[in-house]
TORFI-992722 format. One record per residue: residue number from 1; residue in three letters; x, y, z of N, C-alpha, C in turn. Coordinates in nm, 4 decimals. Layout:
BEGIN
<num=NUM; residu=ALA; npx=X; npy=Y; npz=Z; capx=X; capy=Y; capz=Z; cpx=X; cpy=Y; cpz=Z>
...
! end
This chain:
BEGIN
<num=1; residu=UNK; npx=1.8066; npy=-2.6711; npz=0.0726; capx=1.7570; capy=-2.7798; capz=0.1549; cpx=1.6335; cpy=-2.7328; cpz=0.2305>
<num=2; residu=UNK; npx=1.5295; npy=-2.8190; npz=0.2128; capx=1.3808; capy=-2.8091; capz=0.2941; cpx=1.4564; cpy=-2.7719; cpz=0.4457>
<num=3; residu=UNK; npx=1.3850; npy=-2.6523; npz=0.5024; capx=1.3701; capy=-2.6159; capz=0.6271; cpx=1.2470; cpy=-2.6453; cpz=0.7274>
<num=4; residu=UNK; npx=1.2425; npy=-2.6597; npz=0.8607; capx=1.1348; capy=-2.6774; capz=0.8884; cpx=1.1289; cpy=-2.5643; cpz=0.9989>
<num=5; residu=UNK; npx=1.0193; npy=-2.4983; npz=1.0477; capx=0.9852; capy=-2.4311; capz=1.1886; cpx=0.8826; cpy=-2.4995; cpz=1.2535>
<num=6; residu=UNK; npx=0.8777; npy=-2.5166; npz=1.3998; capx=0.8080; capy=-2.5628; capz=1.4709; cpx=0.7041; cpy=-2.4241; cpz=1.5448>
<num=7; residu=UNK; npx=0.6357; npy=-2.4094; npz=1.5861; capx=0.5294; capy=-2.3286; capz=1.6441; cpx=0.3936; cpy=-2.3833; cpz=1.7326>
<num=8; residu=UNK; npx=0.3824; npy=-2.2833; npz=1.8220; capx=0.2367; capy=-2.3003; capz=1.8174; cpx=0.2751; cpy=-2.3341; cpz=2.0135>
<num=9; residu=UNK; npx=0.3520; npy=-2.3694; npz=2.1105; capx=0.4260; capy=-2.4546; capz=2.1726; cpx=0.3596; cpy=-2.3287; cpz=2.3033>
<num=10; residu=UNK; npx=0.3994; npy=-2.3903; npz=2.4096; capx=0.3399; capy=-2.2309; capz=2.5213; cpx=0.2801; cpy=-2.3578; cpz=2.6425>
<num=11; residu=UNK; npx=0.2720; npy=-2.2532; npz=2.7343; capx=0.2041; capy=-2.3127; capz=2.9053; cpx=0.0749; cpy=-2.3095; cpz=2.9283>
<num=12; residu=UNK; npx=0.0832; npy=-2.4386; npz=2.9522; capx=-0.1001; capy=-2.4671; capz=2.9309; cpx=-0.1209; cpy=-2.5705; cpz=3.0537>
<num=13; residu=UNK; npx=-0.2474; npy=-2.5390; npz=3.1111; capx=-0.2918; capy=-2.6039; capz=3.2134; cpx=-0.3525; cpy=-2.7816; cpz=3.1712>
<num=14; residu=UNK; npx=-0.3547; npy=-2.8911; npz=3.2663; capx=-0.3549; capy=-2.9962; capz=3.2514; cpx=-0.5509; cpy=-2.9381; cpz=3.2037>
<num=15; residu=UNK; npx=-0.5870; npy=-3.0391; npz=3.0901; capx=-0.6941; capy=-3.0632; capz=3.0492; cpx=-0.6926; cpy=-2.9715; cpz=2.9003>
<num=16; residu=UNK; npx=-0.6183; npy=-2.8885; npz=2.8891; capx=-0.5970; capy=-2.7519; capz=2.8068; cpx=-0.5684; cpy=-2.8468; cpz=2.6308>
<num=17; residu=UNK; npx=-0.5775; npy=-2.7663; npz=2.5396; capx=-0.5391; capy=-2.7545; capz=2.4233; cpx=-0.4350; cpy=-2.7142; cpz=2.3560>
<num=18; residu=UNK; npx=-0.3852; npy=-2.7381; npz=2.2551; capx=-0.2676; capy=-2.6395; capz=2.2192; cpx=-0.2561; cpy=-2.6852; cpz=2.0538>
<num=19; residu=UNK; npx=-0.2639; npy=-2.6078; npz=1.9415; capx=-0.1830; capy=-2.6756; capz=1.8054; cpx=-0.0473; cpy=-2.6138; cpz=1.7408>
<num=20; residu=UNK; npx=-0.0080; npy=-2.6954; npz=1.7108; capx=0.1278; capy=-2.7176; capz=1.6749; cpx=0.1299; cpy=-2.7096; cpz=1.5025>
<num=21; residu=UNK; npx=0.2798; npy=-2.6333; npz=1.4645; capx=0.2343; capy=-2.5949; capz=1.3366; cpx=0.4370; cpy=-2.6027; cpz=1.3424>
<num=22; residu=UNK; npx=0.3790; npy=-2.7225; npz=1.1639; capx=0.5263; capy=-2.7518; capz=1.1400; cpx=0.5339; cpy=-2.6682; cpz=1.0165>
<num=23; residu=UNK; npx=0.6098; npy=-2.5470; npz=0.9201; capx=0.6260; capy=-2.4960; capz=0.8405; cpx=0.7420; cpy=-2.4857; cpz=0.7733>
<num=24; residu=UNK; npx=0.7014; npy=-2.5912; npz=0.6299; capx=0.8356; capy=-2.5657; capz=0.5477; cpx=0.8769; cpy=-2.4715; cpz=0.4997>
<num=25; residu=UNK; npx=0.9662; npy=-2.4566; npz=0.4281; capx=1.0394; capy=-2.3652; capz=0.3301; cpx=1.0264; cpy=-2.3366; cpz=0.1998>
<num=26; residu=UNK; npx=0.9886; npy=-2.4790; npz=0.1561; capx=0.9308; capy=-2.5213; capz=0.0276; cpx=0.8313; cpy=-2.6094; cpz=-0.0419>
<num=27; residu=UNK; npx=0.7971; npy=-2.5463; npz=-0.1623; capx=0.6600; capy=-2.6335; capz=-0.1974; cpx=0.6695; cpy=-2.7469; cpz=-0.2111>
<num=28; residu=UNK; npx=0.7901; npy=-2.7983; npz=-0.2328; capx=0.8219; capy=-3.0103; capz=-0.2461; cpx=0.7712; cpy=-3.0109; cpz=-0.1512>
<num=29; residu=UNK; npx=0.7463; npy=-2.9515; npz=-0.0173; capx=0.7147; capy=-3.0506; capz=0.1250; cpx=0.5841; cpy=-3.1630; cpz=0.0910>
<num=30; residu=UNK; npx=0.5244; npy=-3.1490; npz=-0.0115; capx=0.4360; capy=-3.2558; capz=-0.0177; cpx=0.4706; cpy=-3.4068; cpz=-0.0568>
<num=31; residu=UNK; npx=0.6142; npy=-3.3703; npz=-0.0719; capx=0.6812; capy=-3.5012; capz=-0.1022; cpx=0.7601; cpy=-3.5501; cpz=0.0000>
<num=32; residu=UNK; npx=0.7064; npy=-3.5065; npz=0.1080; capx=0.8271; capy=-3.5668; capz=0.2659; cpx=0.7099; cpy=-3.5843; cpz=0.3449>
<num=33; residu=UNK; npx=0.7785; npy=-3.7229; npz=0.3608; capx=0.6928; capy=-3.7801; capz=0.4867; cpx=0.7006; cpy=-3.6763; cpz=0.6117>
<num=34; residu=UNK; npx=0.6218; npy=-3.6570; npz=0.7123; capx=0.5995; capy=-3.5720; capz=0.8466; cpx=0.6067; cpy=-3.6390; cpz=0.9432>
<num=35; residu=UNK; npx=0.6656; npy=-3.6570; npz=1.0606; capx=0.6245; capy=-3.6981; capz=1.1832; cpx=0.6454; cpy=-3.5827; cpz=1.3147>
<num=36; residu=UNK; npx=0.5645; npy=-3.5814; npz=1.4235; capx=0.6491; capy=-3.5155; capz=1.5379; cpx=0.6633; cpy=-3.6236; cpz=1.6808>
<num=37; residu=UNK; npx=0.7864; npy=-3.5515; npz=1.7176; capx=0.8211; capy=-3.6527; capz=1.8169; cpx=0.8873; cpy=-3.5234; cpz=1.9194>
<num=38; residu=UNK; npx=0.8588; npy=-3.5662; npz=2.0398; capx=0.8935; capy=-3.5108; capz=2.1778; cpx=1.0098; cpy=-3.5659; cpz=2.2418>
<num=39; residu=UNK; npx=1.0527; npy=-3.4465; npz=2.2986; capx=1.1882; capy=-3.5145; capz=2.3675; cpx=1.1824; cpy=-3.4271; cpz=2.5127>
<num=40; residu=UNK; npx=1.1667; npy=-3.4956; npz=2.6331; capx=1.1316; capy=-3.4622; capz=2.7608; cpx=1.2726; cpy=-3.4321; cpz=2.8459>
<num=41; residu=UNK; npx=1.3379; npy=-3.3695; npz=2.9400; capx=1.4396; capy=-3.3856; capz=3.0057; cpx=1.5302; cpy=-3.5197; cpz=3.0643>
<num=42; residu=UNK; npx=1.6227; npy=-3.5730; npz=2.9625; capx=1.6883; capy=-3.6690; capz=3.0304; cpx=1.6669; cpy=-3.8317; cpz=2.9624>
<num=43; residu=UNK; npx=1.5354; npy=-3.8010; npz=2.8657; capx=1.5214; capy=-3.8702; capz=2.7936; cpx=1.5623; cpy=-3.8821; cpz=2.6372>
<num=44; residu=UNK; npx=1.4521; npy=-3.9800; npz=2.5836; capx=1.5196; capy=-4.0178; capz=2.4095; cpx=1.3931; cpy=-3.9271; cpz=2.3603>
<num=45; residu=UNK; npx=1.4228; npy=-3.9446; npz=2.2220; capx=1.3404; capy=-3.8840; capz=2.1204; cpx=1.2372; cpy=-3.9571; cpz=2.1034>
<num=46; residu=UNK; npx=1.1370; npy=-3.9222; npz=2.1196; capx=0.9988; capy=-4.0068; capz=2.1000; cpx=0.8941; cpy=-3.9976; cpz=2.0092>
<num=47; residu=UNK; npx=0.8719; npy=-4.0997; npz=1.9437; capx=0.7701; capy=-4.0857; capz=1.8261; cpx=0.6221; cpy=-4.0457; cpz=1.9294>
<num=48; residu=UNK; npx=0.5656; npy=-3.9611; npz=1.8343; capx=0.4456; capy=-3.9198; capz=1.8707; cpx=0.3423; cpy=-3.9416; cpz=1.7782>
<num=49; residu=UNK; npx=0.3269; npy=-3.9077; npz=1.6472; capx=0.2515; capy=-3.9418; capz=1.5255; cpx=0.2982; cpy=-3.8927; cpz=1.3973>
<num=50; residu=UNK; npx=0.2690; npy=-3.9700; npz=1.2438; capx=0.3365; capy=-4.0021; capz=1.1683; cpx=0.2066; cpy=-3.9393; cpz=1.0462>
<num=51; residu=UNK; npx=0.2608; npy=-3.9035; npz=0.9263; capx=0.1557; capy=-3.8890; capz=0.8568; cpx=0.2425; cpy=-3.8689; cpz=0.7118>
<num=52; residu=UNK; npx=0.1555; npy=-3.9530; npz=0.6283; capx=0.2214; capy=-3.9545; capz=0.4963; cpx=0.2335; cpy=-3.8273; cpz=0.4187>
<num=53; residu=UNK; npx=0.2904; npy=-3.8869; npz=0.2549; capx=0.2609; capy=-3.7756; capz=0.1845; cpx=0.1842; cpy=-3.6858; cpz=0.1373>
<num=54; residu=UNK; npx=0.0873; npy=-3.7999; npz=0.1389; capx=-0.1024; capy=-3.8073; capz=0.0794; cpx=-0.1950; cpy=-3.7456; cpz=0.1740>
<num=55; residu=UNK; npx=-0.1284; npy=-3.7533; npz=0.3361; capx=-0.2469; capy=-3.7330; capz=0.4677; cpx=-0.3251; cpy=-3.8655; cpz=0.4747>
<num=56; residu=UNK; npx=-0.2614; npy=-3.9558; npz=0.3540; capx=-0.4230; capy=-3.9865; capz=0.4098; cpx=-0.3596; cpy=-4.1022; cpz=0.5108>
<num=57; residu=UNK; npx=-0.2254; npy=-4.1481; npz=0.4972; capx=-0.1696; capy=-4.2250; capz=0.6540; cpx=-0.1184; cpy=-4.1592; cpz=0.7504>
<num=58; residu=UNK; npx=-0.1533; npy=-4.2562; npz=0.8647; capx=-0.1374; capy=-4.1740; capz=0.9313; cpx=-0.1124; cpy=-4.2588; cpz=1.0827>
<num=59; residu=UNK; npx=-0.0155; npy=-4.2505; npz=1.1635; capx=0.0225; capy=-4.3293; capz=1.3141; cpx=0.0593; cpy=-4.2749; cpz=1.4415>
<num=60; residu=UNK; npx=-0.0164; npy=-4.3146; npz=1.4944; capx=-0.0214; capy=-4.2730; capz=1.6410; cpx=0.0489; cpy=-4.3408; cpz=1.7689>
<num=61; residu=UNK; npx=0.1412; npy=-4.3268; npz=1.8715; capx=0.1656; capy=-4.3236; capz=1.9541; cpx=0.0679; cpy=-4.3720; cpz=2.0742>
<num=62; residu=UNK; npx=0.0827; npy=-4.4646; npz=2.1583; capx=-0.0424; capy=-4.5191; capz=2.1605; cpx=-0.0921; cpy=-4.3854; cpz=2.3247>
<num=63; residu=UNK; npx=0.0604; npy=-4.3581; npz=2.3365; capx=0.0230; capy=-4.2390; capz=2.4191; cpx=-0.0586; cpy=-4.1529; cpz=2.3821>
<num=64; residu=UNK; npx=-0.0905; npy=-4.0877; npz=2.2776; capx=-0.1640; capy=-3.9725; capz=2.2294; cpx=-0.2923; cpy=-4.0423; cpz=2.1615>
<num=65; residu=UNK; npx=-0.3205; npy=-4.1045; npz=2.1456; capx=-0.4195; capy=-4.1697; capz=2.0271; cpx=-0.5312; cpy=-4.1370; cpz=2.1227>
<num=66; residu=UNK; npx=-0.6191; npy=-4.0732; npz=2.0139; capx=-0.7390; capy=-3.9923; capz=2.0829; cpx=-0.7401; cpy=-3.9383; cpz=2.1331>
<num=67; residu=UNK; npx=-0.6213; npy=-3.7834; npz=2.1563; capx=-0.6249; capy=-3.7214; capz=2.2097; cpx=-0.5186; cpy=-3.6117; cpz=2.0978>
<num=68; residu=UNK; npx=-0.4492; npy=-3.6722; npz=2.0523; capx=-0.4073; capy=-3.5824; capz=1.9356; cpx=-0.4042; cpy=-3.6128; cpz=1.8034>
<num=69; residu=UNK; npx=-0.4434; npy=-3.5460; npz=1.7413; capx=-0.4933; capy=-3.5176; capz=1.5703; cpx=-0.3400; cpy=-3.4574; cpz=1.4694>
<num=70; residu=UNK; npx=-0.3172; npy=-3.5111; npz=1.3930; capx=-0.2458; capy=-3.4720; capz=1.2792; cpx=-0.2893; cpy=-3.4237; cpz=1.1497>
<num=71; residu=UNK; npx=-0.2393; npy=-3.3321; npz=1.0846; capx=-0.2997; capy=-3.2966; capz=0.9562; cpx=-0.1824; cpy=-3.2365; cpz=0.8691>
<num=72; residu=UNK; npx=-0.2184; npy=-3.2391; npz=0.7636; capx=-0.1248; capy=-3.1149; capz=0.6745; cpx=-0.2217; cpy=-3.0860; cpz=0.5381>
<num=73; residu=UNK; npx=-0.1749; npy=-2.9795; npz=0.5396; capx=-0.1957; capy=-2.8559; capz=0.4337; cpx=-0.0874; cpy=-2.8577; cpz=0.3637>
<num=74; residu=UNK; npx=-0.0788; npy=-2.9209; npz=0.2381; capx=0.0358; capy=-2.8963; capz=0.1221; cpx=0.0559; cpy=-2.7916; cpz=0.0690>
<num=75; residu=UNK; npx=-0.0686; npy=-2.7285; npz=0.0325; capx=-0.0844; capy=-2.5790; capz=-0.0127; cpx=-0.0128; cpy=-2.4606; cpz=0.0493>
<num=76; residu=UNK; npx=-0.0022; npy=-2.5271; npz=0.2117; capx=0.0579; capy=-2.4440; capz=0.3074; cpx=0.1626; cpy=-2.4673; cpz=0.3625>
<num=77; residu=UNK; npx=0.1945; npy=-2.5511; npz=0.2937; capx=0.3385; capy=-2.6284; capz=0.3524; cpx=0.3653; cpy=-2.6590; cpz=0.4551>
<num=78; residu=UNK; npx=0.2582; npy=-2.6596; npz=0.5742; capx=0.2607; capy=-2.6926; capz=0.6728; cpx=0.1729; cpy=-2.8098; cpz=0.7327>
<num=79; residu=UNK; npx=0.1970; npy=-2.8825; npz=0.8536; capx=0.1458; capy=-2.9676; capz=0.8946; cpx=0.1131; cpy=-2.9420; cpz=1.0696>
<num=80; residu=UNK; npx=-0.0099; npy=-2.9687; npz=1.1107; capx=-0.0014; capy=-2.9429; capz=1.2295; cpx=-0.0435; cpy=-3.0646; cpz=1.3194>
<num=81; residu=UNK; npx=-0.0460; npy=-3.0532; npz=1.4389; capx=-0.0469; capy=-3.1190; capz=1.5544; cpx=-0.1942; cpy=-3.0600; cpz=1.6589>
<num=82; residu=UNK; npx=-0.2915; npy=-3.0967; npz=1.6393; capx=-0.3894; capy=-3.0507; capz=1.7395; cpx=-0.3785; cpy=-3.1599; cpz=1.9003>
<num=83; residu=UNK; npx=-0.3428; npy=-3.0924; npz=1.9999; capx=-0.3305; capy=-3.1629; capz=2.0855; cpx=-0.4375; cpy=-3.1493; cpz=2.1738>
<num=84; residu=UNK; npx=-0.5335; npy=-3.2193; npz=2.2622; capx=-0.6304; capy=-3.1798; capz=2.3059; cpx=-0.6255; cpy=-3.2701; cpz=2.4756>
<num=85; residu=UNK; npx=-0.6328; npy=-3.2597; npz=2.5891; capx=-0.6620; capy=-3.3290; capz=2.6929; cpx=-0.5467; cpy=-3.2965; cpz=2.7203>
<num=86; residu=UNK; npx=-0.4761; npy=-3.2441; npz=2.7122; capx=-0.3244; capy=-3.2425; capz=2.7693; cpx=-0.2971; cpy=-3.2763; cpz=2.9089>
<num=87; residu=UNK; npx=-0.1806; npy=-3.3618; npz=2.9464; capx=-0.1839; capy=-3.4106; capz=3.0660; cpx=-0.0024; cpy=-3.3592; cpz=3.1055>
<num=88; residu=UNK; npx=0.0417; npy=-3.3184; npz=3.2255; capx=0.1303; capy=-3.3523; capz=3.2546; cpx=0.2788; cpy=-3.3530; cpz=3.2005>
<num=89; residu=UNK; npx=0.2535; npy=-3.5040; npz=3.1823; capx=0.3469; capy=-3.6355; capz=3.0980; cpx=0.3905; cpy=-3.5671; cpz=2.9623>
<num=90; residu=UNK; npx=0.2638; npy=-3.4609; npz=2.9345; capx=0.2806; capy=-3.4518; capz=2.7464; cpx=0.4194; cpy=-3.3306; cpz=2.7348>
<num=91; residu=UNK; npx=0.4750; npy=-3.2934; npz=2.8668; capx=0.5626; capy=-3.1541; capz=2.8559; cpx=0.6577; cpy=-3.2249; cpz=2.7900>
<num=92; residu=UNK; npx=0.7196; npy=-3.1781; npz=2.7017; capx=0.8728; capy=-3.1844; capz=2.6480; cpx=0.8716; cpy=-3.0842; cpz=2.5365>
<num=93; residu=UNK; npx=0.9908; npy=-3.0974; npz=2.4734; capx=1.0153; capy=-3.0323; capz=2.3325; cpx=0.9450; cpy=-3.0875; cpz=2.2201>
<num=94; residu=UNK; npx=0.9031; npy=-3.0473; npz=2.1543; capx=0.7918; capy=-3.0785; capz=2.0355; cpx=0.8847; cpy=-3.0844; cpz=1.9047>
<num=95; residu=UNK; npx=0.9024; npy=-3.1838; npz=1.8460; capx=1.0045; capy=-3.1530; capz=1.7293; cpx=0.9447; cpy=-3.1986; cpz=1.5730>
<num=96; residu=UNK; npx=0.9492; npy=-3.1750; npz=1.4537; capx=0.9054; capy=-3.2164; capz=1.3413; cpx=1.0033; cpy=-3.2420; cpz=1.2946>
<num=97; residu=UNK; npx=0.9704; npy=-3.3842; npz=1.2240; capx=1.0719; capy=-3.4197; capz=1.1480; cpx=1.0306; cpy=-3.4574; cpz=0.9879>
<num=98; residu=UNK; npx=1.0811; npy=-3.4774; npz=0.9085; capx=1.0975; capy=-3.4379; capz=0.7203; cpx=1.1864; cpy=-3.5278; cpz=0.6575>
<num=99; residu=UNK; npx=1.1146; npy=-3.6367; npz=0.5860; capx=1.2403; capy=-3.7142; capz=0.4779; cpx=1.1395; cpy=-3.7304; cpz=0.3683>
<num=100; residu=UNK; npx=1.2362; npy=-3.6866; npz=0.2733; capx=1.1771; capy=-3.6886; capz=0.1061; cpx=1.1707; cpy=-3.8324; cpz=0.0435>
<num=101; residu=UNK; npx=1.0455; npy=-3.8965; npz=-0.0047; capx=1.0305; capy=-4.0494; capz=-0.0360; cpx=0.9275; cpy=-4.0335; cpz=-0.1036>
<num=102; residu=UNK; npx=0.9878; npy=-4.1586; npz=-0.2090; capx=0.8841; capy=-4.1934; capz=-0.3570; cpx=0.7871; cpy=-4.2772; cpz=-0.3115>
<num=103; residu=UNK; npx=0.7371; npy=-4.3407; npz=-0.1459; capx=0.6022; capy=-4.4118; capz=-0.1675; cpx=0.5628; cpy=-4.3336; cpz=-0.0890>
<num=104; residu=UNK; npx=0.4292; npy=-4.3005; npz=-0.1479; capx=0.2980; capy=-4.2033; capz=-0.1510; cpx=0.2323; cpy=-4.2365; cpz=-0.0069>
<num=105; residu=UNK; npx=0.2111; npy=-4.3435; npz=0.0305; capx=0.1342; capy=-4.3795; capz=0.1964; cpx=0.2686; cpy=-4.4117; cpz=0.3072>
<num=106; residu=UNK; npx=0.3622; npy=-4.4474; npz=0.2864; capx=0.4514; capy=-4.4699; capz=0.4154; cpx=0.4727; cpy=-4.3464; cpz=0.5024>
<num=107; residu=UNK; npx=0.5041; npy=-4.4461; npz=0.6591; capx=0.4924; capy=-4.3240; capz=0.7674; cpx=0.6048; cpy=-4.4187; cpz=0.8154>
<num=108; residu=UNK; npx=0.6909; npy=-4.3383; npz=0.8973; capx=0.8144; capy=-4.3959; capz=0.9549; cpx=0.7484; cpy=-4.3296; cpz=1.1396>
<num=109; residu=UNK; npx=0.8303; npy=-4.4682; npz=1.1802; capx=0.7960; capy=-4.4075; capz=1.3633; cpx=0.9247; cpy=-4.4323; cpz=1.4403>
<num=110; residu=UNK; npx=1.0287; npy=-4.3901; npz=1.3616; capx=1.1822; capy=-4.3628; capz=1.4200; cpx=1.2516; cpy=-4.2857; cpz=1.3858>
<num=111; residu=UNK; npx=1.3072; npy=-4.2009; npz=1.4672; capx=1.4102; capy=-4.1057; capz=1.4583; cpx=1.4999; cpy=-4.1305; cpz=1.3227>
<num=112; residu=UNK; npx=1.5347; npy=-4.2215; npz=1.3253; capx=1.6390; capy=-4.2759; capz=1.2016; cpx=1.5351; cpy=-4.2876; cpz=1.0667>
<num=113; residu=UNK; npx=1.3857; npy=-4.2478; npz=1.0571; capx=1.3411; capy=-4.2686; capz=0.9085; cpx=1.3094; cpy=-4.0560; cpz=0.8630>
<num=114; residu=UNK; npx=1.3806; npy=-3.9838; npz=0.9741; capx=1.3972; capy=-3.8594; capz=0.9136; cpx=1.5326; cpy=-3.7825; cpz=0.9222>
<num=115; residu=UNK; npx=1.4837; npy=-3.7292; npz=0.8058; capx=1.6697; capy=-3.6360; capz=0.8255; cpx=1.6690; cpy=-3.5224; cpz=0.8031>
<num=116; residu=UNK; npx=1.5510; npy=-3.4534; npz=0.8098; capx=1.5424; capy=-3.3082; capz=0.8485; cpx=1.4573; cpy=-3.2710; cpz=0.9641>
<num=117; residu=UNK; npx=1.5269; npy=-3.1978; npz=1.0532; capx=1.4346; capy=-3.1548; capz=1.1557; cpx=1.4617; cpy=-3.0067; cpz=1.1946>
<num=118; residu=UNK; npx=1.3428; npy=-2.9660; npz=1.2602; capx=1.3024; capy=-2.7889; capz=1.3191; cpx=1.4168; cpy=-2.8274; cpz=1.4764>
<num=119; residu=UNK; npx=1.3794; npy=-2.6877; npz=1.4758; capx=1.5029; capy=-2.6543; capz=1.6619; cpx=1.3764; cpy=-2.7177; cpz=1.7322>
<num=120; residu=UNK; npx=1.2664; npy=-2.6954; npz=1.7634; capx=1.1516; capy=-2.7741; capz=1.8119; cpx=1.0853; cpy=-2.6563; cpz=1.9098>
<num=121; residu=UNK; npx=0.9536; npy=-2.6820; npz=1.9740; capx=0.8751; capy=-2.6030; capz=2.0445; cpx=0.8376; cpy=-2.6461; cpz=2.1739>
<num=122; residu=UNK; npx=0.8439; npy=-2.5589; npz=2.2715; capx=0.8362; capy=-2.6215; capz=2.4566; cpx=0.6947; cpy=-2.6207; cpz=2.4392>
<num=123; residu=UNK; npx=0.6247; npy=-2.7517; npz=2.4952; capx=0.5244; capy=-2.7692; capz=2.5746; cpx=0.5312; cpy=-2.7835; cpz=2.6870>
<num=124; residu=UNK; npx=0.4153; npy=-2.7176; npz=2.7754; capx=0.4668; capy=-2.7288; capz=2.9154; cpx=0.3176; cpy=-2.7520; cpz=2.9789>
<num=125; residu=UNK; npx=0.2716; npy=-2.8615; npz=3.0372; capx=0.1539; capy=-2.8970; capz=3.0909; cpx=0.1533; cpy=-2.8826; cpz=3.2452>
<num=126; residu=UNK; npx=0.1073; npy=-2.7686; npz=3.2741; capx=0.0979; capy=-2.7334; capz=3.4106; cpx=0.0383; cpy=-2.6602; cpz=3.4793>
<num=127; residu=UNK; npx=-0.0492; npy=-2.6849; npz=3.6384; capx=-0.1231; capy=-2.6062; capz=3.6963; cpx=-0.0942; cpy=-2.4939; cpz=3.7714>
! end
């Protein structure tokens, strides 16, 4: 079964940068949809942004939009998260999630459209 690791995660001052790096196990990962979603203290799991099989779809959170970038590298089996302006609000657990699907552009933006996920990575936005 596809594994995932989360990375990249660490204490960073409000305005700061940080990228995030989701790494499979295996070369199918080009056949699983990607999303990451944050989960803050006390709260739910939250979609953050979505990106197909292809890269070339791709959905944003209207929280992050223009301020964080998604990508993946199939070659590398990984997908990352460039986060940039970081505020605050953005601290939680960073999690990637992975479901294997035959259409080529769909992006899911709910917990319930993945069924593999990493232990996840702390972001922590603070002065």
């Amino acid at each position: 079964q596809l594994q995932l690791v989360e990375s990249g995660g660490g204490l960073v001052q409000p305005g700061g940068s940080l990228r995030l790096s989701c790494l499979a196990s295996e070369r199918t990962f080009s056949s699983y949809r990607v999303a990451w979603f944050r989960q803050a203290p006390g709260k739910e799991r939250e979609f953050i942004v979505g990106i197909s099989r292809s890269g070339d779809i791709t959905r944003y959170a209207d929280s992050v939009k223009g301020r964080f970038t998604i990508s993946r590298d199939n070659d590398k089996n990984t997908v990352y998260l460039q986060m940039n302006s970081l505020k605050p609000e953005d601290t939680a657990v960073y999690y990637c999630g992975a479901r294997l699907v035959f259409r080529v552009y769909s992006v899911g933006t709910d917990p319930r459209d993945y069924d593999l996920w990493g232990r996840g990575t702390q972001v922590t936005v603070s002065s």
